[in-house]
mmCIF file of the N, C-alpha and C atoms, coordinates in Angstrom:
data_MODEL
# 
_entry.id   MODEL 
# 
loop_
_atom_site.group_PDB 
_atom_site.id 
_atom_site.type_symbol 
_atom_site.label_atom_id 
_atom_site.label_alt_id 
_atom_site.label_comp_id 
_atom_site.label_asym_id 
_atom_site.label_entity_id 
_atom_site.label_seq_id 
_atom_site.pdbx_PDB_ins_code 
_atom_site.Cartn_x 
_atom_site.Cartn_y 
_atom_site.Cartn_z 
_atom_site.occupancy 
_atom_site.B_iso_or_equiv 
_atom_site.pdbx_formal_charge 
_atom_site.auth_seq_id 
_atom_site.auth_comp_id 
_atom_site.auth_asym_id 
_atom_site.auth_atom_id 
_atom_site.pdbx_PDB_model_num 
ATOM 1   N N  . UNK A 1 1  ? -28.200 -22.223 -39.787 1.00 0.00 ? 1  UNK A N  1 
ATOM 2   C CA . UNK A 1 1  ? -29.606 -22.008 -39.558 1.00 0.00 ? 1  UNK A CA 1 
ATOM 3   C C  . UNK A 1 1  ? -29.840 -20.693 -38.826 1.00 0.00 ? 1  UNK A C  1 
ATOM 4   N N  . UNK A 1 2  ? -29.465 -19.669 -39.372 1.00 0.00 ? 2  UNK A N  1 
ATOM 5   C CA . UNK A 1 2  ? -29.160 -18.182 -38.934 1.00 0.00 ? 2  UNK A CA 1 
ATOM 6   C C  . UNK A 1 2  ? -30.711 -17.447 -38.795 1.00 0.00 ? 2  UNK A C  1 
ATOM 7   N N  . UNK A 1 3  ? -31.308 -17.435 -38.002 1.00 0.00 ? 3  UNK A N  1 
ATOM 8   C CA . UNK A 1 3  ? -32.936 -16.888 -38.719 1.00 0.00 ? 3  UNK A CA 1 
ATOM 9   C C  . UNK A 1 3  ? -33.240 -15.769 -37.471 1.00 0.00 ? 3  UNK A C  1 
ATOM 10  N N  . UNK A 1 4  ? -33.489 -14.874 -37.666 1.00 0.00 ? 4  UNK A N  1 
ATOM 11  C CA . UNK A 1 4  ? -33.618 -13.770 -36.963 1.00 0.00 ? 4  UNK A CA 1 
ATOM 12  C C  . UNK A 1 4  ? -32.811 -13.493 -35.688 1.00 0.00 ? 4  UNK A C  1 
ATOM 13  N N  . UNK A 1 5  ? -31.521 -13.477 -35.680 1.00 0.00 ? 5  UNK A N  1 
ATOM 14  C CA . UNK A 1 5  ? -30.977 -13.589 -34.481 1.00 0.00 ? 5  UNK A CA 1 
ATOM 15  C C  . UNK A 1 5  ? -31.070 -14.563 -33.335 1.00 0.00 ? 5  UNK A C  1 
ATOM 16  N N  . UNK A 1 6  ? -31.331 -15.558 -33.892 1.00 0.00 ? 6  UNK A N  1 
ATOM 17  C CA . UNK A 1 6  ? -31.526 -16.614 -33.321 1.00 0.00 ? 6  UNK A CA 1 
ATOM 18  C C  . UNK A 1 6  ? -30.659 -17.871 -33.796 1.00 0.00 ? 6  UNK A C  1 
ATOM 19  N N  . UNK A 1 7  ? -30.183 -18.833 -33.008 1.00 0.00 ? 7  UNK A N  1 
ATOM 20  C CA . UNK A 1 7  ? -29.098 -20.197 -33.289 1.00 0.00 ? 7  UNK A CA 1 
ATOM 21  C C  . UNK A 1 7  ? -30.284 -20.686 -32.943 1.00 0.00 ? 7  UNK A C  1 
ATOM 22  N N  . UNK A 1 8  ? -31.811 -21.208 -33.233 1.00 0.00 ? 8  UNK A N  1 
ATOM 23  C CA . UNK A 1 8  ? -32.422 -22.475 -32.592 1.00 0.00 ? 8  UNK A CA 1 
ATOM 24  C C  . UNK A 1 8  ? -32.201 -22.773 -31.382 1.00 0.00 ? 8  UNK A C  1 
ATOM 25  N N  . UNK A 1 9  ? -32.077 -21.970 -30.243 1.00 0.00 ? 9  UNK A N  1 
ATOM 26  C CA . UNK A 1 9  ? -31.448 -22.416 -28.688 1.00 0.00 ? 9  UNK A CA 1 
ATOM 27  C C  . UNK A 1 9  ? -30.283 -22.741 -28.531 1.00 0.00 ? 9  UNK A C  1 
ATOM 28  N N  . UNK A 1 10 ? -29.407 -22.198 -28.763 1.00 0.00 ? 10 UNK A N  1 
ATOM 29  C CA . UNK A 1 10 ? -28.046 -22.598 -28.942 1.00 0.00 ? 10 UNK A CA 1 
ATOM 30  C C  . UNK A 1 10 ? -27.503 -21.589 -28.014 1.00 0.00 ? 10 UNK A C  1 
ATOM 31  N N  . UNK A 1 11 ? -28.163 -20.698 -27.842 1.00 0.00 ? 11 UNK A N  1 
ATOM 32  C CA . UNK A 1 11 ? -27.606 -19.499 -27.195 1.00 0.00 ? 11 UNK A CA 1 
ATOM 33  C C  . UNK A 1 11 ? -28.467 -19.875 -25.707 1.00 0.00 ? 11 UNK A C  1 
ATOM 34  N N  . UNK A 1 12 ? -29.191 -20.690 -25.211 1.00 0.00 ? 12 UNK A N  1 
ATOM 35  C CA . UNK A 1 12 ? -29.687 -21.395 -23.999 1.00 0.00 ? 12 UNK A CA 1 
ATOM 36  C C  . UNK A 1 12 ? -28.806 -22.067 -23.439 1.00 0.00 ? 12 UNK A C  1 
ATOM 37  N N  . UNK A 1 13 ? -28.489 -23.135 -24.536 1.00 0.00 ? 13 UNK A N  1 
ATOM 38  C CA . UNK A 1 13 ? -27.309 -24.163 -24.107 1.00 0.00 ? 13 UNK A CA 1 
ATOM 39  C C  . UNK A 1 13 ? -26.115 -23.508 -23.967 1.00 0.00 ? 13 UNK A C  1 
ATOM 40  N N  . UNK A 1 14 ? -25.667 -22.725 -24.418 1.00 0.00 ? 14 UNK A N  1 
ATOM 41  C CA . UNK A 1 14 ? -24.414 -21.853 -24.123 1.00 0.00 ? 14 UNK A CA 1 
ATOM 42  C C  . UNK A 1 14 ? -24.390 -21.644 -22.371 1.00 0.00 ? 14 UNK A C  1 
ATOM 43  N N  . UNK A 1 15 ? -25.393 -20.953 -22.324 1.00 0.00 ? 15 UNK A N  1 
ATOM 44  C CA . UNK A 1 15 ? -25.566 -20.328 -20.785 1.00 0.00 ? 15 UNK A CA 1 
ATOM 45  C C  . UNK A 1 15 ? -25.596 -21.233 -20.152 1.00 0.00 ? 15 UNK A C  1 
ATOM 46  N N  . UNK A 1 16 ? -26.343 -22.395 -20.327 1.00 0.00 ? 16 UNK A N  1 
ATOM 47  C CA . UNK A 1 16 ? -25.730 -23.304 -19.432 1.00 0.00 ? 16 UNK A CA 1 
ATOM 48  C C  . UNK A 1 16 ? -24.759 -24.080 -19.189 1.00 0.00 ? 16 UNK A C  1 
ATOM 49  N N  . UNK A 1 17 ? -24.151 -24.281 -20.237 1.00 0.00 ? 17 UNK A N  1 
ATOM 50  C CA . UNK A 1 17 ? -23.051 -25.009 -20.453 1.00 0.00 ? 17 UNK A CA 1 
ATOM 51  C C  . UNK A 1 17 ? -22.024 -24.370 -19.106 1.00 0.00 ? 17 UNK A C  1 
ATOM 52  N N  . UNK A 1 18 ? -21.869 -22.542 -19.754 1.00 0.00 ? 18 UNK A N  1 
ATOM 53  C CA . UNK A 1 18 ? -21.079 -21.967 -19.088 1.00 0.00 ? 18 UNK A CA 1 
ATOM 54  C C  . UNK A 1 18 ? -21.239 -22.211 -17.774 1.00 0.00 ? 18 UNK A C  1 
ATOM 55  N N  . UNK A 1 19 ? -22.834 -21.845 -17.547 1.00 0.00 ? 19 UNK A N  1 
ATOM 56  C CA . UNK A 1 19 ? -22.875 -22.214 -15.872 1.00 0.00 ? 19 UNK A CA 1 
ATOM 57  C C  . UNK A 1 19 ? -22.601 -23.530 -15.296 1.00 0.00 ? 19 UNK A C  1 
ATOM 58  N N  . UNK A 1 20 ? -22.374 -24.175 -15.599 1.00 0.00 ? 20 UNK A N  1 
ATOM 59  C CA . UNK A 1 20 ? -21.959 -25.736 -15.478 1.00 0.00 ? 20 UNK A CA 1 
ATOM 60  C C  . UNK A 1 20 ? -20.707 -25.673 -15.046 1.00 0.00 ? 20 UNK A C  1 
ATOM 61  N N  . UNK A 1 21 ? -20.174 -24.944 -15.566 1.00 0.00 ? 21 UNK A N  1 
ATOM 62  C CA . UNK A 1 21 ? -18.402 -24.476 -15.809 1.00 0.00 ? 21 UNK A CA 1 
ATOM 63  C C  . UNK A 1 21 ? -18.094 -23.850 -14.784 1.00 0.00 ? 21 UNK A C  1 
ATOM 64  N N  . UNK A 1 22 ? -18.914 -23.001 -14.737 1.00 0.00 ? 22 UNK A N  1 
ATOM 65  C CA . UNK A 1 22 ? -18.306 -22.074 -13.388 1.00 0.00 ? 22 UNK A CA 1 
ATOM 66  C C  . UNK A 1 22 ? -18.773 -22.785 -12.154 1.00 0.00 ? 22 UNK A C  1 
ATOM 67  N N  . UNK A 1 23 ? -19.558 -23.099 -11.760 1.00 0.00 ? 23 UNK A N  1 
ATOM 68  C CA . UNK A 1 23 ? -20.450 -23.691 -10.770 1.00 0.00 ? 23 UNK A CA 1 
ATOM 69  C C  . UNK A 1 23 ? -19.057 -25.355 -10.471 1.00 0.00 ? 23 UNK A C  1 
ATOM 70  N N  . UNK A 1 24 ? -18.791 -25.775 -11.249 1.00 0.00 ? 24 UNK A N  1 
ATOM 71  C CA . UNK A 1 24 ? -17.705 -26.839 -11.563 1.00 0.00 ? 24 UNK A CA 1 
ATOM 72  C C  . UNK A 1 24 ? -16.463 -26.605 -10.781 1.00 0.00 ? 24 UNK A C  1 
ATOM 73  N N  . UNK A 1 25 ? -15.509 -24.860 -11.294 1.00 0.00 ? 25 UNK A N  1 
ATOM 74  C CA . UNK A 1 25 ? -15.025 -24.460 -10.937 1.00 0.00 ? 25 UNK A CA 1 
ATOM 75  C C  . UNK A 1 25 ? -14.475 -24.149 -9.688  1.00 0.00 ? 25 UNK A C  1 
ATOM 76  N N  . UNK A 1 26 ? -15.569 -23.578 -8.630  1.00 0.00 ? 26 UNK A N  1 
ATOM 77  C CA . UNK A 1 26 ? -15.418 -22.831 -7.796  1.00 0.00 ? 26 UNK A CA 1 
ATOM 78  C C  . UNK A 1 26 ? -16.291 -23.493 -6.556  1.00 0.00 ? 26 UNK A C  1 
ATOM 79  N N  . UNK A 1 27 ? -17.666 -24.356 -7.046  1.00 0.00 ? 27 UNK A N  1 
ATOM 80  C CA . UNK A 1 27 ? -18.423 -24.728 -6.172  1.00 0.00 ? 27 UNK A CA 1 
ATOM 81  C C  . UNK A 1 27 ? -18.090 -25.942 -5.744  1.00 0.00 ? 27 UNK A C  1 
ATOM 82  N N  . UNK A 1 28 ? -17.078 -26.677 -6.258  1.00 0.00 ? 28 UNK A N  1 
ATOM 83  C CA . UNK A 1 28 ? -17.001 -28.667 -6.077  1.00 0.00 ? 28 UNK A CA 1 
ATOM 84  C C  . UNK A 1 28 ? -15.177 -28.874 -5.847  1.00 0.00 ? 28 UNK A C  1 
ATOM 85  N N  . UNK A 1 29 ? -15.287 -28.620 -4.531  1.00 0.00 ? 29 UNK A N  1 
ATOM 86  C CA . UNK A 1 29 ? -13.428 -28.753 -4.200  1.00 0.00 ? 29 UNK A CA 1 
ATOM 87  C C  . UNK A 1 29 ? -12.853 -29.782 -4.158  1.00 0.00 ? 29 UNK A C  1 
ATOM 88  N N  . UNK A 1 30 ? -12.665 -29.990 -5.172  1.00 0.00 ? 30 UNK A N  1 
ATOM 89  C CA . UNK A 1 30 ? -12.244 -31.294 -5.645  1.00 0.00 ? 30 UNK A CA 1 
ATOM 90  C C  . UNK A 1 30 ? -10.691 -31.261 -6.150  1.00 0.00 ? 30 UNK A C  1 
ATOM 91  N N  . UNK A 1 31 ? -9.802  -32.059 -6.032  1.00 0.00 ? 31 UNK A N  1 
ATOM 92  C CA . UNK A 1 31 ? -8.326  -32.204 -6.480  1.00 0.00 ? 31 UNK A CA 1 
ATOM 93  C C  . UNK A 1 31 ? -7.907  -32.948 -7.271  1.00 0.00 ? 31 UNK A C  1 
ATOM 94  N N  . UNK A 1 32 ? -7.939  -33.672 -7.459  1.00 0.00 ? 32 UNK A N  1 
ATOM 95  C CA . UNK A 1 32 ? -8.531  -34.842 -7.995  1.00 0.00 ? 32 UNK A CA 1 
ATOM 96  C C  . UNK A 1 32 ? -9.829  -35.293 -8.416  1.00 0.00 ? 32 UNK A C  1 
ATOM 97  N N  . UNK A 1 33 ? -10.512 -35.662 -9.622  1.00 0.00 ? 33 UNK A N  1 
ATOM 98  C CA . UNK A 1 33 ? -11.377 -35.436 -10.035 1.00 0.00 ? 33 UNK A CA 1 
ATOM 99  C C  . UNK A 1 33 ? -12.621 -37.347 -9.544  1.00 0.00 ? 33 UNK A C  1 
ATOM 100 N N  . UNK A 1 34 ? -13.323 -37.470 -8.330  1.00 0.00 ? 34 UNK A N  1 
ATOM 101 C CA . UNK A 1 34 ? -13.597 -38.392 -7.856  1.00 0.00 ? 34 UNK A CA 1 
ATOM 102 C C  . UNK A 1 34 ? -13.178 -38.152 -6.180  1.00 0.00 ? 34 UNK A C  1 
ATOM 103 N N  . UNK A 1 35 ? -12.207 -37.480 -5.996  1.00 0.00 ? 35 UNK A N  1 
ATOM 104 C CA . UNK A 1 35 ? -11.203 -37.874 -4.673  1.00 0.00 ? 35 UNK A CA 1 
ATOM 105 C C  . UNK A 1 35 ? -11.240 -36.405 -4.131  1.00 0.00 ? 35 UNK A C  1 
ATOM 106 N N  . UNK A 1 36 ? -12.007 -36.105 -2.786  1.00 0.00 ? 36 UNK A N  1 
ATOM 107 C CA . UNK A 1 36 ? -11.973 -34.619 -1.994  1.00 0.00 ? 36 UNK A CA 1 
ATOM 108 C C  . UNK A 1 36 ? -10.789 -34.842 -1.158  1.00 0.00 ? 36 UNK A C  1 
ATOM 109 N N  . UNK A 1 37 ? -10.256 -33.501 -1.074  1.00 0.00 ? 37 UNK A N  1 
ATOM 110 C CA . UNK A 1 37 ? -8.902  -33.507 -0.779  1.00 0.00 ? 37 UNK A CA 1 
ATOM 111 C C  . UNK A 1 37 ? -9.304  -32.816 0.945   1.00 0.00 ? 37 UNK A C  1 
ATOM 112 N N  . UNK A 1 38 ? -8.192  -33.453 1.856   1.00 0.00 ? 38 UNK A N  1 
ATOM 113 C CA . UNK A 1 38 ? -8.697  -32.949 3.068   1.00 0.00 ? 38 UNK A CA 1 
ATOM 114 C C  . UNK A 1 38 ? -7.262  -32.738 3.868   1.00 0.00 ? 38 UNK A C  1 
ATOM 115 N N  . UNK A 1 39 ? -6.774  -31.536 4.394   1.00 0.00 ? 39 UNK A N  1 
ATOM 116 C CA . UNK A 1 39 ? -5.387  -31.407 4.708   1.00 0.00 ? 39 UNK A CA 1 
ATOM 117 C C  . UNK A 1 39 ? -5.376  -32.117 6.003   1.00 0.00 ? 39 UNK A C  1 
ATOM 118 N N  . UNK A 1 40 ? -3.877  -32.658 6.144   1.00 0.00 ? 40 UNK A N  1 
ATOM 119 C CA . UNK A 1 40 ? -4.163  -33.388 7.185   1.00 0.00 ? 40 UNK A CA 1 
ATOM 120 C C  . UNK A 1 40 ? -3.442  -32.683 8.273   1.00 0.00 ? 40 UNK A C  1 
ATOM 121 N N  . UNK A 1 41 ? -3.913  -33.087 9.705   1.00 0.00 ? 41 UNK A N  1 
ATOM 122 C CA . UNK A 1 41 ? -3.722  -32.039 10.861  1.00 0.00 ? 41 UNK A CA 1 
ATOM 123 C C  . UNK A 1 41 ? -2.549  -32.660 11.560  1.00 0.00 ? 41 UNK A C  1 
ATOM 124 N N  . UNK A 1 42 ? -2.143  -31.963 12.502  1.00 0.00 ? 42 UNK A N  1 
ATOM 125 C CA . UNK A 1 42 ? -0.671  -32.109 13.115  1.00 0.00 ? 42 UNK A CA 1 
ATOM 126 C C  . UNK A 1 42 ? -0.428  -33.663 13.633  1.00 0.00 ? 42 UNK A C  1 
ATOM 127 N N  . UNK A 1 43 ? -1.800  -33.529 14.138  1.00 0.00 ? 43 UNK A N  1 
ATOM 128 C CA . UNK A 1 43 ? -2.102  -34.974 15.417  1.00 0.00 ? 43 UNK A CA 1 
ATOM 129 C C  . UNK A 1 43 ? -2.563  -36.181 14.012  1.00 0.00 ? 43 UNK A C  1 
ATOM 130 N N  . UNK A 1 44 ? -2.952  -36.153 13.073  1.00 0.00 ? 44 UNK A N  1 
ATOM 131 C CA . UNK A 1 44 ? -2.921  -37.096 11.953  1.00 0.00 ? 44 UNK A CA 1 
ATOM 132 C C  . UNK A 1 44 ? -1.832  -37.464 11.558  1.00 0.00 ? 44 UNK A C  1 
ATOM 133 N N  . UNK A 1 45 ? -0.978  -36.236 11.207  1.00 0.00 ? 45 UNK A N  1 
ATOM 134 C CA . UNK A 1 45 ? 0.493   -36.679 11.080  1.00 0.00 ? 45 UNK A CA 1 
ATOM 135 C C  . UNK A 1 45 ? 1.228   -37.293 12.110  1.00 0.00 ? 45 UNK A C  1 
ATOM 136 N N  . UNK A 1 46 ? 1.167   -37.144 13.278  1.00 0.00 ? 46 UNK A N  1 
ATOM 137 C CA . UNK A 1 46 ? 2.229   -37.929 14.953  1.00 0.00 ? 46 UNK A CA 1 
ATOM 138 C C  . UNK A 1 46 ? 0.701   -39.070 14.546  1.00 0.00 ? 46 UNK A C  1 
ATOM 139 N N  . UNK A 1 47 ? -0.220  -39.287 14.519  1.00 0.00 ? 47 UNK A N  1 
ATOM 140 C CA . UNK A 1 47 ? -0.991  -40.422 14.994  1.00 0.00 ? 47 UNK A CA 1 
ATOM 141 C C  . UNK A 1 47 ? -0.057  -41.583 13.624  1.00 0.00 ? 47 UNK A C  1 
ATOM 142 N N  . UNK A 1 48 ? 0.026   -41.126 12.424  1.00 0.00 ? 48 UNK A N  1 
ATOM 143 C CA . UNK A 1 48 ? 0.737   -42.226 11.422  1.00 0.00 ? 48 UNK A CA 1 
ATOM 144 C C  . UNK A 1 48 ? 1.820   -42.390 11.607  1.00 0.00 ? 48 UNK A C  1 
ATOM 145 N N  . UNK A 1 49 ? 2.365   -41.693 12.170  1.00 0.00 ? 49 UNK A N  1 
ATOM 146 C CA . UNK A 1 49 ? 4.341   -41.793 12.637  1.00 0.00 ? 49 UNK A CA 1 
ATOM 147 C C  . UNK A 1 49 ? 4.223   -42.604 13.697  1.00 0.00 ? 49 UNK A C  1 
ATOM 148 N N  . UNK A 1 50 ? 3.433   -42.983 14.120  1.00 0.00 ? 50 UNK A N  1 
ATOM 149 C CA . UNK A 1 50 ? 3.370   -43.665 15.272  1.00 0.00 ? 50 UNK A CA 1 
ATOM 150 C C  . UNK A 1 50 ? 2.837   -45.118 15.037  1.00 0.00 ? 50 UNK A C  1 
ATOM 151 N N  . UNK A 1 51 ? 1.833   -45.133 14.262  1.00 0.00 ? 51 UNK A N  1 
ATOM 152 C CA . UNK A 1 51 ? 1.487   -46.399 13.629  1.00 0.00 ? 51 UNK A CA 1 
ATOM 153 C C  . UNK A 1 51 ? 2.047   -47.240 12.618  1.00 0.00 ? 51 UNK A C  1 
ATOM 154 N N  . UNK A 1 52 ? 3.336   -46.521 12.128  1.00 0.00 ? 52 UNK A N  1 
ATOM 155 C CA . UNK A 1 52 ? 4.149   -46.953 11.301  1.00 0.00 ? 52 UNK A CA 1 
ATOM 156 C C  . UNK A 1 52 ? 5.823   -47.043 12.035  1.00 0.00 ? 52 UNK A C  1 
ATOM 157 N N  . UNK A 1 53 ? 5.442   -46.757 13.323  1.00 0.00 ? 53 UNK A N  1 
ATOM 158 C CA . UNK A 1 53 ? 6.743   -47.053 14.527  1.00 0.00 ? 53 UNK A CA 1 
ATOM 159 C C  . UNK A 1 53 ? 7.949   -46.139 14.088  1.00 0.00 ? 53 UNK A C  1 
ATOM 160 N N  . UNK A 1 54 ? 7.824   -45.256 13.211  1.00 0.00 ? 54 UNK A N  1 
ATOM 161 C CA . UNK A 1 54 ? 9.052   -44.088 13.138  1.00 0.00 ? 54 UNK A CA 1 
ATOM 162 C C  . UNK A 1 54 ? 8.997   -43.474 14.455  1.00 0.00 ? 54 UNK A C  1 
ATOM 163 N N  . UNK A 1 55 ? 7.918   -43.629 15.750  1.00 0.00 ? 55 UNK A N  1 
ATOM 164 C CA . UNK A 1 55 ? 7.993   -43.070 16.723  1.00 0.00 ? 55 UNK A CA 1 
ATOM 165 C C  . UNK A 1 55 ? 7.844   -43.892 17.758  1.00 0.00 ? 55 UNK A C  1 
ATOM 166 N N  . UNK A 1 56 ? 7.939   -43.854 19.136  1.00 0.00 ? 56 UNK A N  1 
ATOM 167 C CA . UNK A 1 56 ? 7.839   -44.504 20.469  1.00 0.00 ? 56 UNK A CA 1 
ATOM 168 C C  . UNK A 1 56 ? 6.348   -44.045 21.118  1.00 0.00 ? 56 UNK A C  1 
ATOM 169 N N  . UNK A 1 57 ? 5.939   -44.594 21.986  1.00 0.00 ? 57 UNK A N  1 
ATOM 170 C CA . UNK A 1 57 ? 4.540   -44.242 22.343  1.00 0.00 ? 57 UNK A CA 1 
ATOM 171 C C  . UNK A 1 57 ? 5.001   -43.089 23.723  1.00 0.00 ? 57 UNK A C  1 
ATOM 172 N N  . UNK A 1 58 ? 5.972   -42.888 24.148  1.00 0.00 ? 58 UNK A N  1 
ATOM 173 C CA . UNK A 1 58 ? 6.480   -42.307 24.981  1.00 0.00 ? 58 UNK A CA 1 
ATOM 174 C C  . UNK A 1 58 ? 6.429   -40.577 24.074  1.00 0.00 ? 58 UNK A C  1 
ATOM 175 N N  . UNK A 1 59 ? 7.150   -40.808 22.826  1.00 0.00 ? 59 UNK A N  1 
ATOM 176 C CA . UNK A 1 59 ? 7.403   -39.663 22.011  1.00 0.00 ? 59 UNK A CA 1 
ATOM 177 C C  . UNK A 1 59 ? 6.371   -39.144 21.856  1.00 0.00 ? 59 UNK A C  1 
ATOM 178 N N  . UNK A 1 60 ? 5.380   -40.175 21.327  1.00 0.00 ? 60 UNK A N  1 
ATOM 179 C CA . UNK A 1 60 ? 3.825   -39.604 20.804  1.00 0.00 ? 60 UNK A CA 1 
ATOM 180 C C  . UNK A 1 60 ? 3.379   -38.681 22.046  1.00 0.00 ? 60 UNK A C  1 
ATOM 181 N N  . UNK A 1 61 ? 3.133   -39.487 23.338  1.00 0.00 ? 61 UNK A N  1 
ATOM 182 C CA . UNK A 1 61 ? 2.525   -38.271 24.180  1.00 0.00 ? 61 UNK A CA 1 
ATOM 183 C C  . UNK A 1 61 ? 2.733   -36.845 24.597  1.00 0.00 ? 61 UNK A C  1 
ATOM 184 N N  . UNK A 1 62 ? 4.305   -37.107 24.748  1.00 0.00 ? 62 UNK A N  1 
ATOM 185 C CA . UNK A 1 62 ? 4.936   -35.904 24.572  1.00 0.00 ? 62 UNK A CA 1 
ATOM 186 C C  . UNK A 1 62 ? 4.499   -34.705 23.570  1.00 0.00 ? 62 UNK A C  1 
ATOM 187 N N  . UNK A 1 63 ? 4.821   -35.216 22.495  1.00 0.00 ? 63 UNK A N  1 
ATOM 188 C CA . UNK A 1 63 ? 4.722   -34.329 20.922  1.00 0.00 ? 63 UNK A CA 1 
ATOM 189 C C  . UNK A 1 63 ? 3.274   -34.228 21.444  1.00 0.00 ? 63 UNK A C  1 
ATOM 190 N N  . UNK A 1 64 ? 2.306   -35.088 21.354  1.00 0.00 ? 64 UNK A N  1 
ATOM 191 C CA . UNK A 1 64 ? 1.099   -34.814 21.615  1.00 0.00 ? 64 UNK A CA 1 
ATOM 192 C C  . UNK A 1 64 ? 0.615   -33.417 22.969  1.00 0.00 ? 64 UNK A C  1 
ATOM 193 N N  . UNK A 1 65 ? 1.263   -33.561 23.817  1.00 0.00 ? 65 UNK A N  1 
ATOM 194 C CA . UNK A 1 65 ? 0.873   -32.583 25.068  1.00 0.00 ? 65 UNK A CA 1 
ATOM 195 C C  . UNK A 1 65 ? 1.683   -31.367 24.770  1.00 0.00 ? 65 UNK A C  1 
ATOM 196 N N  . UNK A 1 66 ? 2.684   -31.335 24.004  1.00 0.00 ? 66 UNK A N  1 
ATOM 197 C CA . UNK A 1 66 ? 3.303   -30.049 23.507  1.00 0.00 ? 66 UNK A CA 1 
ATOM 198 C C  . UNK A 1 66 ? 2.454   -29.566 22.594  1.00 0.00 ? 66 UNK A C  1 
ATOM 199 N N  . UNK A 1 67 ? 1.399   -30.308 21.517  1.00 0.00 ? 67 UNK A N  1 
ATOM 200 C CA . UNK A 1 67 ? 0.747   -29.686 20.791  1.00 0.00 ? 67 UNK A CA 1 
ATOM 201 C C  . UNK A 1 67 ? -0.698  -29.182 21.359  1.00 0.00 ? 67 UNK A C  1 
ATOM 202 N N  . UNK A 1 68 ? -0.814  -29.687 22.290  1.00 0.00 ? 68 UNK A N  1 
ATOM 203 C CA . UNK A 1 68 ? -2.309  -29.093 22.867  1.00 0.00 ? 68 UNK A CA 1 
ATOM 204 C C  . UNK A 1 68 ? -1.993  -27.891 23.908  1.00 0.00 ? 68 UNK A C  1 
ATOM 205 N N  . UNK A 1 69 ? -0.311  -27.854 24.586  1.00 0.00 ? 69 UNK A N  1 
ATOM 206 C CA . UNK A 1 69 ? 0.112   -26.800 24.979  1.00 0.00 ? 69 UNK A CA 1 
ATOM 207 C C  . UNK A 1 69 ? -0.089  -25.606 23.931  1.00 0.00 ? 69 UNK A C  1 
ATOM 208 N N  . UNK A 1 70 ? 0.243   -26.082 23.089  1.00 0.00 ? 70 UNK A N  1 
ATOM 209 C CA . UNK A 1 70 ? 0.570   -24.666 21.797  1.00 0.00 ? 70 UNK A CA 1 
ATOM 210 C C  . UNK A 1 70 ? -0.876  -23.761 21.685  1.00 0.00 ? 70 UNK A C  1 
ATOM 211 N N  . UNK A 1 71 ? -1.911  -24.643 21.906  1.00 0.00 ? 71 UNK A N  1 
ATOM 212 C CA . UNK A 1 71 ? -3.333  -24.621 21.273  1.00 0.00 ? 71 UNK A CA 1 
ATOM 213 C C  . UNK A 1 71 ? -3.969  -23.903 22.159  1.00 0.00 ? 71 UNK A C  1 
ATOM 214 N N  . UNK A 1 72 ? -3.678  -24.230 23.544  1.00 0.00 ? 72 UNK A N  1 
ATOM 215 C CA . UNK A 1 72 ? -3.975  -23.649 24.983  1.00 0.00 ? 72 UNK A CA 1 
ATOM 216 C C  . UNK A 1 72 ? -3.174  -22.129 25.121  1.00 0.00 ? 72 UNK A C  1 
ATOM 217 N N  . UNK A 1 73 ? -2.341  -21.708 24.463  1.00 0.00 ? 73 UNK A N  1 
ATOM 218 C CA . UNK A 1 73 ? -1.261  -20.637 24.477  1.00 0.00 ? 73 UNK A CA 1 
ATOM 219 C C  . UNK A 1 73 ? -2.211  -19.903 23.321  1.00 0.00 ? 73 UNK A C  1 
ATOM 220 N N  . UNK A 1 74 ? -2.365  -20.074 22.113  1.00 0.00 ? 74 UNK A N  1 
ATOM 221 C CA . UNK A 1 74 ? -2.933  -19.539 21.051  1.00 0.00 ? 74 UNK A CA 1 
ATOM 222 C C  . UNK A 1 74 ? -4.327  -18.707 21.265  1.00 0.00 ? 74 UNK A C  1 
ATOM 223 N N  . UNK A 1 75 ? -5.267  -19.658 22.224  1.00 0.00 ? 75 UNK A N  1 
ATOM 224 C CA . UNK A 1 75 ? -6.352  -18.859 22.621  1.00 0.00 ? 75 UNK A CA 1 
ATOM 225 C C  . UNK A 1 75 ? -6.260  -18.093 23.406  1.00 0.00 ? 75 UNK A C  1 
# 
């Protein structure tokens, strides 16, 4: 249906399509498609080692006050 340089709006839907695409891309940080991905932090990692007893509550504070040392040094 070729009629004066024209697809019937086809060339509308294109543009959006694309923008859909890119906007998809770059704007929605997603890793999984449903599921936002969130890195997990030092003290998330010692807080589950600890709740799963690979650690002592003695260890935790420790590791814990060495990491807020680090944090206190950094600034």
């Amino acid at each position: 249906m070729y009629f004066d340089n024209c697809y019937w709006g086809m060339d509308i839907i294109w543009w959006f399509v694309w923008g859909l695409l890119i906007f998809w891309i770059f704007a929605v940080p997603y890793r999984i498609p449903g599921q936002r991905y969130k890195k997990e932090s030092a003290l998330d990692i010692l807080q589950k080692r600890l709740v799963s007893g690979k650690i002592t509550t003695e260890q935790y504070q420790e590791m814990k006050k060495a990491m807020e040392q680090d944090l206190v040094k950094k600034k």
